[in-house]
VEXGUKOL-782450 format. One record per residue (C-alpha): residue number from 1; x negated, y negated, z. Coordinates in Angstrom, 1 decimal. Each point is the difference from the previous one (the first is absolute). Layout:
<recs>
{NUM,{X,Y,Z}};
...
</recs>
This chain:
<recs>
{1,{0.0,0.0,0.0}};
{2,{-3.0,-2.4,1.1}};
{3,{-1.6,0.8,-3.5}};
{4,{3.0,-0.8,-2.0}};
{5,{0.6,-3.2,1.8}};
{6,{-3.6,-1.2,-0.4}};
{7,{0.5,1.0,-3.6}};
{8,{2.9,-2.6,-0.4}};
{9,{-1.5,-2.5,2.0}};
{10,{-3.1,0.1,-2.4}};
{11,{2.0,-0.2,-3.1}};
{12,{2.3,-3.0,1.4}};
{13,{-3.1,-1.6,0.6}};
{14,{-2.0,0.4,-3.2}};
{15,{3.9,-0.5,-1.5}};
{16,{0.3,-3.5,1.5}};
{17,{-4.1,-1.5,-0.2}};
{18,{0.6,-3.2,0.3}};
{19,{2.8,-0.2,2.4}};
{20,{-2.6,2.9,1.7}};
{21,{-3.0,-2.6,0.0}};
{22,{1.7,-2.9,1.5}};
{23,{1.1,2.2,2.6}};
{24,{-3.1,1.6,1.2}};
{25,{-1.7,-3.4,-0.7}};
{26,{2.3,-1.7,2.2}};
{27,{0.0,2.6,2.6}};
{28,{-4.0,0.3,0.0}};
{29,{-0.3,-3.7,0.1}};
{30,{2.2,-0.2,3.0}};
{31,{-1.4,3.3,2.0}};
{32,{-3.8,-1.8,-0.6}};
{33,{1.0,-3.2,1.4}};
{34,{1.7,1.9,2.4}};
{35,{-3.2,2.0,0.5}};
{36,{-2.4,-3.0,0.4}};
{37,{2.4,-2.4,2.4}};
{38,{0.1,3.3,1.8}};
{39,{-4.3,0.5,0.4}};
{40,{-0.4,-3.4,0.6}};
{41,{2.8,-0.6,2.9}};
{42,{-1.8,3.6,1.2}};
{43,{-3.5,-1.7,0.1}};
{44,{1.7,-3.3,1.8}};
{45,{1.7,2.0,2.8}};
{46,{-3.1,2.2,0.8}};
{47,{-2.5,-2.9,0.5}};
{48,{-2.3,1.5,2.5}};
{49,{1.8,3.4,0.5}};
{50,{-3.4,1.8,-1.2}};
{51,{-1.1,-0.4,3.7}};
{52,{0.4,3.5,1.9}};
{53,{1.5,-2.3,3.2}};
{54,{1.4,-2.7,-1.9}};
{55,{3.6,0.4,2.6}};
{56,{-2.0,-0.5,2.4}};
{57,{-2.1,-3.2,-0.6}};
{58,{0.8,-3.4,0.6}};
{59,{-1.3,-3.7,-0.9}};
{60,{0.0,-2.7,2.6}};
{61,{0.3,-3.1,-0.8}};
{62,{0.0,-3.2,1.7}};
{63,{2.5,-3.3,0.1}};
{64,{-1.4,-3.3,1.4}};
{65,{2.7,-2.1,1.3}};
{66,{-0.5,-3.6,1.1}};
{67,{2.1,-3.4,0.9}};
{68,{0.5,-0.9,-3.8}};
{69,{-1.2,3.1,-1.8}};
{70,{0.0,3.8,-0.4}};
{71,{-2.6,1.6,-1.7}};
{72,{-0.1,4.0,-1.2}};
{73,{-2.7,1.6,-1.3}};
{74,{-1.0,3.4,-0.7}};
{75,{-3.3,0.6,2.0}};
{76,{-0.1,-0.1,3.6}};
{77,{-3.1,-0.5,2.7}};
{78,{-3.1,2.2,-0.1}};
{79,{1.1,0.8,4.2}};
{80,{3.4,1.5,-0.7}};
{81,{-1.1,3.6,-1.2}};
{82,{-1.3,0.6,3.6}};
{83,{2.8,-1.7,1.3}};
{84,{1.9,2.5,-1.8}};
{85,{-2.3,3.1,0.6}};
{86,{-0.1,-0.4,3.9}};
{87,{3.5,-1.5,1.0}};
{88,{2.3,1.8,-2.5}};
{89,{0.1,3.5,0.9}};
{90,{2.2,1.1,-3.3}};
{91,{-3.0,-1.7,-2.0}};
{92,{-2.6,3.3,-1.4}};
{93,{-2.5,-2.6,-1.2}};
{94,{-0.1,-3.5,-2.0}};
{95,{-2.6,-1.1,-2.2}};
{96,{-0.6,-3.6,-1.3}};
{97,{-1.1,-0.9,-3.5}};
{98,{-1.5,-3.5,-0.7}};
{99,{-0.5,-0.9,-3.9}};
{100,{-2.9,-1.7,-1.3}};
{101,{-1.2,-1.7,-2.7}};
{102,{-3.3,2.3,-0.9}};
{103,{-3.2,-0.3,-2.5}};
{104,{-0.9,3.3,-1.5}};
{105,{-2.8,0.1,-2.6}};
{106,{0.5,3.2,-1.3}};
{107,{-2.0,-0.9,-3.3}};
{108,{-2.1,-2.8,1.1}};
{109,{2.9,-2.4,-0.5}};
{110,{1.7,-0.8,2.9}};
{111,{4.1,0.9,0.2}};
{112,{2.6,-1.5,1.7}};
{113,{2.4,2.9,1.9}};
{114,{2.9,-1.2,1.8}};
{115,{1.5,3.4,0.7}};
{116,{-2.5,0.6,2.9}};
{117,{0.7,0.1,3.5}};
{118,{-2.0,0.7,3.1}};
{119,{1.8,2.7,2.2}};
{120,{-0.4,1.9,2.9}};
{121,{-1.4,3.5,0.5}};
{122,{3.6,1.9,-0.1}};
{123,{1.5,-1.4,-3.2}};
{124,{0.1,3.3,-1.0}};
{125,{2.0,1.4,2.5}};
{126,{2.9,-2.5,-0.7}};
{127,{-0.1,-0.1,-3.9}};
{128,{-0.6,3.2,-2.3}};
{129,{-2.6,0.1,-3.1}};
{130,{-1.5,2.4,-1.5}};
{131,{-3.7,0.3,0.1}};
{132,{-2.1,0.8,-3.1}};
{133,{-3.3,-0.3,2.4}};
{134,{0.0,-0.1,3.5}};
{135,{1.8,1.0,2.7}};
{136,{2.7,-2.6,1.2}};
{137,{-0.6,0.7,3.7}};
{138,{-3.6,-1.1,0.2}};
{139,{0.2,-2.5,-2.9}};
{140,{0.4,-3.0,2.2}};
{141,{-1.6,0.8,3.4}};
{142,{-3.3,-1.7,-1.0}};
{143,{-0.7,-3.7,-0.2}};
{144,{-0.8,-1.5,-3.5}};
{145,{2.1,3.4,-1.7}};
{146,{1.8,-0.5,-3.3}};
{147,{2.9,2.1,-1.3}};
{148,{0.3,-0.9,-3.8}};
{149,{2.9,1.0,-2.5}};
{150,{-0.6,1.8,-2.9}};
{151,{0.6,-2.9,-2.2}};
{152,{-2.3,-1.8,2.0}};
{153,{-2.8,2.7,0.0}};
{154,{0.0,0.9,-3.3}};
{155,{-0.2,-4.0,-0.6}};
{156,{-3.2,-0.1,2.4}};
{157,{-1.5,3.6,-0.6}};
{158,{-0.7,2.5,-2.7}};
{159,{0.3,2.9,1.9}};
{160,{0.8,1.0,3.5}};
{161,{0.2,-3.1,2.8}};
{162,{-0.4,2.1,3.1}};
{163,{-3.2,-1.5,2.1}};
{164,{-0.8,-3.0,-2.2}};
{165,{0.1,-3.4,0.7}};
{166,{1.8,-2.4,-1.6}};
{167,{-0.4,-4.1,1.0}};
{168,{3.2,-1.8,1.6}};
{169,{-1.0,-4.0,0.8}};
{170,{-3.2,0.7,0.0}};
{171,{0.7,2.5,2.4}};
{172,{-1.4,3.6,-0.8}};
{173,{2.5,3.1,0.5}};
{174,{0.0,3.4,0.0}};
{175,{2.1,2.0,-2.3}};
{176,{2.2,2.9,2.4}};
{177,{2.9,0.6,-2.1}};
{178,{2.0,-0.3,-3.2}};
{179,{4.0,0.1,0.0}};
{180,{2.0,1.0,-3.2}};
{181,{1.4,-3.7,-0.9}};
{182,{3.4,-0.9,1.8}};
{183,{2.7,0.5,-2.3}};
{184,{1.9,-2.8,-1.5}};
{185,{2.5,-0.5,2.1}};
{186,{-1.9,-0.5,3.4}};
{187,{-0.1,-3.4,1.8}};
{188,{-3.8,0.8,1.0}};
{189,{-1.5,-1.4,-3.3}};
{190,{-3.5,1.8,1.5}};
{191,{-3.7,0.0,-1.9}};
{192,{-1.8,0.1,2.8}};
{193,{-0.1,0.7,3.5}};
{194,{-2.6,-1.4,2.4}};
{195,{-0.6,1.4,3.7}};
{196,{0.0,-2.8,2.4}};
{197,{0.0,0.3,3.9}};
{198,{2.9,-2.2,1.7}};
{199,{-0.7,1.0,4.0}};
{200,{-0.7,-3.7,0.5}};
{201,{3.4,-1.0,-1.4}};
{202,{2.2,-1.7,3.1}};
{203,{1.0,-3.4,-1.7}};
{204,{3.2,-0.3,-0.5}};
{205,{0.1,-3.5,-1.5}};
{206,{-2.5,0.5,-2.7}};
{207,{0.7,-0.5,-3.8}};
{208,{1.9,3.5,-0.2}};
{209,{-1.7,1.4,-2.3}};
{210,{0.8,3.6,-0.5}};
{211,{3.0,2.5,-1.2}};
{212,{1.0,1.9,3.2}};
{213,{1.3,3.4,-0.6}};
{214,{1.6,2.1,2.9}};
{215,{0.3,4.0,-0.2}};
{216,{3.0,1.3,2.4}};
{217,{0.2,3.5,1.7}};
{218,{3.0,0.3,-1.6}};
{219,{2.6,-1.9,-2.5}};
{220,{0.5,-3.1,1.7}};
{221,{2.8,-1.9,1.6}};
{222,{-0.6,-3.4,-1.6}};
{223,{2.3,-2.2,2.6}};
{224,{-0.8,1.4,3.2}};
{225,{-3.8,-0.2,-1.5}};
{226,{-0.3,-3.6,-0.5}};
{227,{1.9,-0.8,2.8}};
{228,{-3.0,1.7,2.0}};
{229,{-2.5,-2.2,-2.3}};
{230,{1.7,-3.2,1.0}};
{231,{-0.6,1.1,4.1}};
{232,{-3.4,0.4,-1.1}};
{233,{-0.2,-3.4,-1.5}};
{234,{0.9,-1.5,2.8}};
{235,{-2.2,1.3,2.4}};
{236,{-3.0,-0.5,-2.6}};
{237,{0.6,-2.6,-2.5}};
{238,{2.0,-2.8,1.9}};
{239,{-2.5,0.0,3.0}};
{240,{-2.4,-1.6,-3.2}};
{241,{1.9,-2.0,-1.6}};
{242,{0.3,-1.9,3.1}};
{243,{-3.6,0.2,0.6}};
{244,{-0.6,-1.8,-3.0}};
{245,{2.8,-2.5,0.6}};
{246,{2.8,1.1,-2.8}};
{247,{2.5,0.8,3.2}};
{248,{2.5,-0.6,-2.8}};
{249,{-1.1,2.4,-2.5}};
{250,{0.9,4.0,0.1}};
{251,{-1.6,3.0,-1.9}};
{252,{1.9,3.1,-0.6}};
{253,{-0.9,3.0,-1.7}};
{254,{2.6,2.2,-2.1}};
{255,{-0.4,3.7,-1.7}};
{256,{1.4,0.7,-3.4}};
{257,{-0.4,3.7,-1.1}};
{258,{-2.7,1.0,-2.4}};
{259,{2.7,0.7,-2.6}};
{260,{1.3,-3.4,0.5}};
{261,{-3.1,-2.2,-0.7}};
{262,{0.3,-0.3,-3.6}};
{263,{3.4,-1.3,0.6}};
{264,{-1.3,-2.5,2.7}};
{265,{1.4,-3.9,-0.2}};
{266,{-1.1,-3.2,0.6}};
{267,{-3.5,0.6,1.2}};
{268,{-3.4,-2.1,0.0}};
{269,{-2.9,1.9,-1.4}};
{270,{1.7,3.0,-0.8}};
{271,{-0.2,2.4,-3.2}};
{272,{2.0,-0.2,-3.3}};
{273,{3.4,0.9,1.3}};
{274,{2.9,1.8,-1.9}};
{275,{3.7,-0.1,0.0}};
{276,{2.5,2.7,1.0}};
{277,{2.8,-2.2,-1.4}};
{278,{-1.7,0.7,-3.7}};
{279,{-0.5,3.7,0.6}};
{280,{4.0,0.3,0.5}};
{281,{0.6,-2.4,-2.9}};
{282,{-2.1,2.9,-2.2}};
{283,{1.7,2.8,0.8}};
{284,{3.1,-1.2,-0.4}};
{285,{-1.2,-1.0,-3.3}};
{286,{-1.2,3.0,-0.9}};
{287,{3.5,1.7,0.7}};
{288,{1.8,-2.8,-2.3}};
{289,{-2.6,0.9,-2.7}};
{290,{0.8,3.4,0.2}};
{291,{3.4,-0.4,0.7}};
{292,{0.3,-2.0,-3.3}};
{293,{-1.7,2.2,-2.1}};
{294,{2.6,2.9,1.1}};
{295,{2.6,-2.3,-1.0}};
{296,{-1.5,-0.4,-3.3}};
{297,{0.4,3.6,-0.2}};
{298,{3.0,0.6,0.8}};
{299,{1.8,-2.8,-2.1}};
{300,{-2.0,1.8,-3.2}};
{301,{1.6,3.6,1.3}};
{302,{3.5,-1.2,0.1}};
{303,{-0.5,-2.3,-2.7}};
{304,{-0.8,2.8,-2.3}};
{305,{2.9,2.7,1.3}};
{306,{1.9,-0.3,-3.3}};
{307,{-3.0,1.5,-1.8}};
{308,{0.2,3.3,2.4}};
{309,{3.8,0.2,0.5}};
{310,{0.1,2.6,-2.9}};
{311,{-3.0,2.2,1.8}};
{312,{2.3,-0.4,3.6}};
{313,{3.0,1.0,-2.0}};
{314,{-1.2,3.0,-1.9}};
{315,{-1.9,1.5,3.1}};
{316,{3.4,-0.3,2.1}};
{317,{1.7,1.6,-2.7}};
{318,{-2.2,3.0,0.1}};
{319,{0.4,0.3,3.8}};
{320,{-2.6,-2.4,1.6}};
{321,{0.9,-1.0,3.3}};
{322,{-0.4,-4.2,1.1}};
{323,{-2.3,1.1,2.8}};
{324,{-2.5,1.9,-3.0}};
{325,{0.9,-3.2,-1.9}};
{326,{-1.5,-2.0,3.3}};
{327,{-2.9,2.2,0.5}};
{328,{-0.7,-0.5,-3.7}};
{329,{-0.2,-3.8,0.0}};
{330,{-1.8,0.3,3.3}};
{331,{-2.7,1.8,-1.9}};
{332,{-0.3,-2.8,-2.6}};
{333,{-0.5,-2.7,2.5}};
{334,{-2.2,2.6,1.6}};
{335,{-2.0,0.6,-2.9}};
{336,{0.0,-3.6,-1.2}};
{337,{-1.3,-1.2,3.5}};
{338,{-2.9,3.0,0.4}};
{339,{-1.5,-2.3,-3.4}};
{340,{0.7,-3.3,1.8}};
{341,{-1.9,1.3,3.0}};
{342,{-3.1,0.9,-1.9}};
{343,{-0.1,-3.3,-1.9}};
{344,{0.5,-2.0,2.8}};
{345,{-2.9,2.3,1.9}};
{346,{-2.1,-1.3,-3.4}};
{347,{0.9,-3.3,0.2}};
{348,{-0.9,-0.2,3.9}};
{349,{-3.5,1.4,-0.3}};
{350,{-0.3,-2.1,-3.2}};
{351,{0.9,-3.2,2.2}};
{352,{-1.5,0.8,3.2}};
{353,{-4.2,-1.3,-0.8}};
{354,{2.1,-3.2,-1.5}};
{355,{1.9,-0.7,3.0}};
{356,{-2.5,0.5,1.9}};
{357,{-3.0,-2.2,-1.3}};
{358,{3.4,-2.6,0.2}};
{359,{0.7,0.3,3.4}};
{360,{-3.7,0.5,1.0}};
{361,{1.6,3.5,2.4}};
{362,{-1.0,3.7,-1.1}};
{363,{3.4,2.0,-1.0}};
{364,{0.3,3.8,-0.5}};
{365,{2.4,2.7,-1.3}};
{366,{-0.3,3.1,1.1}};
{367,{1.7,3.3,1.4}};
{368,{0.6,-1.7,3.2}};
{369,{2.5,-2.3,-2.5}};
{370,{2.0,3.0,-1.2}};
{371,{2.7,0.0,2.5}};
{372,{0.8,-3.7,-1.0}};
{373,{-0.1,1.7,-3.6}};
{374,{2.1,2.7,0.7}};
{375,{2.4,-2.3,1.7}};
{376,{0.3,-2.3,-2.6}};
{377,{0.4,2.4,-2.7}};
{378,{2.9,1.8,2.1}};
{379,{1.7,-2.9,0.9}};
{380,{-0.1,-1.1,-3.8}};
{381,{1.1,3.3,-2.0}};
{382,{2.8,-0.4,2.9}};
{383,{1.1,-3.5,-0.5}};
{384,{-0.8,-0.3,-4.0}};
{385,{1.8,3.4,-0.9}};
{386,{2.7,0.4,2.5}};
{387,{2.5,-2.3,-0.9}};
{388,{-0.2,0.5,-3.6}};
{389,{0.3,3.9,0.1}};
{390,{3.3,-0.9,1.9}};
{391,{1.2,-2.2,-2.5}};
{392,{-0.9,2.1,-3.2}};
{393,{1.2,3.4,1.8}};
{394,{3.6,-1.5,0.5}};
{395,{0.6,-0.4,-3.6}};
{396,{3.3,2.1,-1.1}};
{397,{-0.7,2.3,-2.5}};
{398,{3.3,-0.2,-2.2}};
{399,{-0.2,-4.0,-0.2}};
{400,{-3.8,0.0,-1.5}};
{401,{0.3,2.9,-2.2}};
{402,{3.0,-1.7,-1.6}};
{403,{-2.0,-3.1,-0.7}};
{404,{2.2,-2.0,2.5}};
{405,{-2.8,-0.8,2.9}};
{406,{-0.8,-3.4,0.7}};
{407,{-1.5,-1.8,2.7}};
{408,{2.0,-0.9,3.3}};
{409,{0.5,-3.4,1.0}};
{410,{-1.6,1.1,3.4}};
{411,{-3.1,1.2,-2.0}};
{412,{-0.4,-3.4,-1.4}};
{413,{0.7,-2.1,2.5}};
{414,{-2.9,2.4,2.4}};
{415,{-2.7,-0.5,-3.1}};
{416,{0.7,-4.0,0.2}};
{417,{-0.1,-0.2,3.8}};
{418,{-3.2,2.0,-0.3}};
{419,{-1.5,-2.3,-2.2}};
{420,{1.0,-3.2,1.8}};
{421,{-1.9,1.6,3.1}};
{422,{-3.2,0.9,-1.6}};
{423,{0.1,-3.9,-1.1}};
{424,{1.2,-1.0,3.6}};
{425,{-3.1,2.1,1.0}};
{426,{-2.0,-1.1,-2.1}};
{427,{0.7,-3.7,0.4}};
{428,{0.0,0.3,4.0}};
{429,{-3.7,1.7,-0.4}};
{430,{-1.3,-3.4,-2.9}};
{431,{1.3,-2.4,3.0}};
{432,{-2.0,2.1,2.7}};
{433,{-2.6,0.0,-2.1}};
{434,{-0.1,-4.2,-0.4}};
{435,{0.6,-0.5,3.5}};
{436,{-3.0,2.1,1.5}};
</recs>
C-alpha cells in the first residue's frame, strides 16, 4: 500500500513541476529561515551555558548611591571576594578578574590586547576550559603564570607554548596553560589570563576595578542572597564611607546569575550586552515565516482540487475509502516536505559561514539539531497536508464524474481569507522589521 502511494505521490509531483517547484521552494525557504532564527536564538539563550557550574555561578555587582546621583557599574572592589569567601557560608569560592590593557611583542612588534585580565589562582575552579597544555589546577598557582588561548598561542608561538615566556608590559611570564578559545557566545571575551596575588586587597573604596564572580554550593536563592550582601554592606562598607566623609553616600552590591549577564542593563564599564526582547521577537518570526510558507501551500492544494476531482472520483468509484483518500494526500505533503527538508538543510549549511562572518558569532548544524528538524518536518507534513486531504477526500463521486463539480463558496472564501493573512503577516513582520 506504502509503495503504491509513493508511486502516485511521485507521479503528481513530476505531473504538476511547476506548481511542485514553487511549493518545495516555498516550503524550503520557510523551514531555512525557520532553521537559522532557530540556531541563532539557540546561541543567544546559551551564552555561557558551556560552563560545567554555570547554575551555580553568580556576578556581583555594585550600585553607588549618593544625595543627587546613583551610579551602577559592573565591577565591584578587589576586597569583596574575601568578603564573600569568609562571611558567606553558601559561597564554594569567588574569583576576581581585572582587565588590562597589555603589550605583547610576539613578533618584535609590539600588540595591543584588551582581552586580558589578571586573575586569581582558582579561576579555574569557577569557570570550565579546556586545556590543550597544561593542567588547569596548577596553571595559576605561581606568580608571573600566563594561561594563553589557542588563538592567542598560535598568534605568539609556532609550536607548543607550555614553559615559554612570553612579555606582558614589559613584564616577563611564564606560559602554564592553553584553553580551547571560549565559544562565541560567552561574556568572558578571554585571550589571556595572568596570575596575580590579591591577599593584600582590604580597600573597599578603591576604583573597583575587577568582575566578581561568586560559585554557590548549590542553585541559589537570589533574594534572600542579596539581602544577606546588603547586611554585609553595612557592617563593611558604610563604616568607610563615613570615614572618608560621604556620610550621605551608600554602596550596595547585587548578584545576577551567570546566565543573566549577557542580558545585564544599564551598567558602567560592563561588556556588550544583548537583548532578550529580540530573541522573542525572532522566534516568533520564525513561526510566521514558516507559518506563511504552509499557507502558500495549502492555498496551491485547494486551489488546484479541480484538476484531481476526476482521480478522487474514479478511486471512490472503484471502492477507495475517504480515510485511504486521507492517507493518500497525507503522503503527498509527506513526500513533498521530506524534499523541502533536504533543501532547506542545503540552504542552511550554504548560509551558515555567511551569517556568520555577518554577525562576527560561530554557528553550527549538526545532529544535536535534528530533533528541531524532525519537529519541524512533522509539524509541516501535518499542517501543509491535513486540511487539503480533508477537503479533496469529501468530494462526491456521482457530482465529479458527471462533470458537474465546482468549487464551494466556502472553499473560496477559505483561499481568500488565507491570502489576506499571509499579507496581514507579512505586513505585521515589514513594520517590525522598520521599527527595530
Amino acid at each position: 500500500m506504502i509503495r503504491n502511494y509513493f508511486k502516485i505521490a511521485v507521479r503528481n509531483l513530476l505531473k504538476n513541476k511547476s506548481i511542485s517547484v514553487i511549493n518545495v521552494m516555498g516550503l524550503a525557504l520557510g523551514m531555512a529561515v525557520c532553521l537559522l532564527m532557530y540556531l541563532y536564538v539557540t546561541h543567544e539563550f546559551e551564552y555561557d551555558s558551556h560552563h560545567t557550574n554555570s547554575d551555580r555561578i553568580a556576578r556581583i555587582t555594585s550600585r553607588l548611591r549618593g544625595p543627587e546621583s546613583d551610579l551602577a557599574v559592573a565591577t565591584s572592589p578587589l576586597a569583596l571576594a574575601d568578603m564573600l569567601r569568609r562571611d558567606l557560608p553558601e559561597i564554594e569560592t569567588a574569583v576576581r578578574m581585572q582587565q588590562t590593557t597589555a603589550i605583547f611583542k610576539p613578533n618584535r612588534q609590539p600588540v595591543s590586547e584588551e582581552d586580558v585580565f589578571f586573575t586569581d589562582a582558582n579561576f579555574f575552579e569557577v569557570f570550565t576550559f579546556s586545556f590543550l597544555e597544561g593542567d588547569g589546577r596548577s596553571a595559576l598557582q605561581k606568580p608571573h603564570s600566563a594561561v594563553l588561548t589557542e588563538t592567542f598561542a598560535r598568534s605568539y608561538f609556532n609550536g607548543p607554548a607550555l614553559g615559554k615566556i612570553v612579555y606582558c608590559n614589559k613584564e616577563a611570564y611564564q606560559v602554564t596553560g592553553v584553553v580551547k578559545d571560549p565559544p562565541t557566545n560567552s561574556d568572558l571575551k578571554i585571550r589571556v589570563l595572568l596570575s596575580k596575588n590579591n591577599a593584600d586587597a582590604h580597600e573597599w573604596l578603591d576604583d573597583f576595578p575587577a568582575y566578581t564572580f561568586a560559585l554557590f554550593h548549590k542553585i541559589p536563592e537570589i533574594k534572600g542572597f542579596e539581602a544577606k550582601l546588603h547586611r554585609l554592606t553595612k557592617q563593611y562598607v558604610q563604616p568607610e564611607l563615613k570615614k572618608a566623609g560621604a556620610s550621605g553616600w551608600s554602596l550596595t552590591f547585587h548578584p545576577e546569575m551567570l546566565k543573566d549577564v549577557h542580558y545585564s542593563e544599564g551598567k558602567e564599564a560592563d561588556t556588550p550586552k544583548g537583548k532578550r526582547q529580540y530573541n522573542y521577537l525572532f522566534s516568533v518570526l520564525s513561526v510566521f515565516v514558516l507559518l506563511i510558507a504552509l499557507l502558500n501551500y495549502v492555498n496551491l492544494s485547494t486551489a488546484k482540487a479541480s484538476e484531481r476531482s476526476r482521480e478522487v472520483g474514479v478511486r471512490k468509484v472503484l471502492g477507495a475509502r475517504r480515510s485511504q483518500l486521507i492517507r493518500q494526500f497525507l503522503f503527498d505533503a509527506l513526500l513533498l516536505n521530506v524534499i523541502a527538508v533536504a533543501a532547506a538543510v542545503l540552504i542552511v549549511l550554504i548560509s551558515i559561514p555567511y551569517f556568520n562572518r555577518m554577525l562576527g558569532i560561530v554557528l553550527t548544524l549538526n545532529a544535536v539539531h535534528g530533533l528541531f528538524i524532525g519537529v519541524v518536518f512533522l509539524v509541516s507534513s501535518m499542517l501543509a497536508g491535513f486540511y487539503p486531504a480533508i477537503i479533496l477526500s469529501g468530494y462526491h463521486p456521482v457530482k465529479v464524474l458527471k462533470g458537474r463539480f465546482t468549487g464551494s463558496f466556502q472553499g473560496l472564501w477559505l483561499r481568500k481569507s488565507v491570502t489576506l493573512f499571509q499579507f496581514v503577516i507579512a505586513a505585521v513582520m515589514l513594520i517590525c522589521t522598520i521599527v527595530v
